[in-house]
N, C-alpha and C positions, 0 to 999 in steps of 0.2 A: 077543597084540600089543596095548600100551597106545595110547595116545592122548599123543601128545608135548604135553609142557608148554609149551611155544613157542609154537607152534601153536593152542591151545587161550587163550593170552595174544594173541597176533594177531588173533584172532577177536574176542576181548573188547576192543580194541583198536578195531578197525574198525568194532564195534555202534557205540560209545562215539560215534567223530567223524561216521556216519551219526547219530547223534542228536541232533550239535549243528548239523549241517549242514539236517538238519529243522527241526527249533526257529528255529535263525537267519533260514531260508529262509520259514520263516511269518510271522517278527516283521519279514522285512522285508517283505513282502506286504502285511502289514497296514498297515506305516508309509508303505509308498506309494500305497496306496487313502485314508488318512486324509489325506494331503498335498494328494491329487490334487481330492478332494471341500469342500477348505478354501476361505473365501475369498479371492483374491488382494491384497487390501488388506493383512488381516491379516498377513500375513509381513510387508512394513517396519514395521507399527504396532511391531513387538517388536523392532526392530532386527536381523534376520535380514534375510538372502537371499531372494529371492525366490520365488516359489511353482514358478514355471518352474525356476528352479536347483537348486527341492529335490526336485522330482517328477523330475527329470533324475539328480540325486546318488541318489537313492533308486532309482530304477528299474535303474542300474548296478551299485548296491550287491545289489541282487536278481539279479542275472545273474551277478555275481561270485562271490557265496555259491551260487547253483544251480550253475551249470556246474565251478567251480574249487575248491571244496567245502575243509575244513577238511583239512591244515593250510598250504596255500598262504599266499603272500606278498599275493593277489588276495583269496581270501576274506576274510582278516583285514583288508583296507580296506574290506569290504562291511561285513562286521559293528562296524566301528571307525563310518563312516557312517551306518549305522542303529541305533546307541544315538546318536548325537550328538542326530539329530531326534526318537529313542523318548525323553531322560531330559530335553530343554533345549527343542529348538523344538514340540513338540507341544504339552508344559503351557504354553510363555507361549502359542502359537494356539489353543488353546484358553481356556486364563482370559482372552485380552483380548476372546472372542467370544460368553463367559461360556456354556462347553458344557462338560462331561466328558464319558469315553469311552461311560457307563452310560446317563446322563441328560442331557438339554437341560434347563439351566437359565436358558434365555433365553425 
C-alpha cells in the first residue's frame, strides 16, 4: 500500500502556507513593535499617517495574518499593510530620526 501522490502534494502544500503565514505573522510583529516604539511626531514629518493609525493598521494587519492565515481575502490585506509600512513608512521614520534597524546613528 503506497502513499497517494495527492496527498503527499497537500501536505507539501499546507507546510508551504504554514510558512508564509509564520514568516508574515513575525514581520508583522516586528513592524508593529517598531511603530509602536517610534516617535509620534515623526510619522507627519514624512508625510504619513499617523503613529496612532499605523499601530492601529498594523496591530489588525497582525491579527489578520494570525488568525485568517494565507490564502484568505483578510490575510492578504494584513500582509498587503505590513509591507506598505516594512518597504515605505519605516525607512522615511526612521532616516528622518536618523536611526536604522541595526544601529542608532543619532
Amino acid at each position: 500500500m503506497g502513499v497517494d501522490f495527492f496527498t503527499v502534494m497537500a501536505a507539501g502544500q499546507n507546510l508551504i502556507l504554514w510558512a508564509l503565514t509564520v514568516v508574515a505573522g513575525v514581520a508583522a510583529v516586528v513592524c508593529l513593535i517598531h511603530a509602536a516604539i517610534q516617535r509620534s511626531d515623526a510619522f507627519p514629518a514624512v508625510d504619513r499617517q499617523s503613529k496612532v493609525i499605523w499601530v492601529s493598521i498594523l496591530a489588525a494587519a497582525t491579527l489578520f495574518i494570525w488568525f485568517f492565515q494565507a490564502p484568505s481575502l483578510l490575510y492578504i490585506v494584513g500582509v498587503v499593510a505590513m509591507l506598505v509600512y516594512l518597504v515605505d513608512v519605516r525607512k522615511r521614520v526612521d532616516d528622518i530620526q536618523g536611526k536604522s534597524w541595526f544601529s542608532k546613528r543619532a
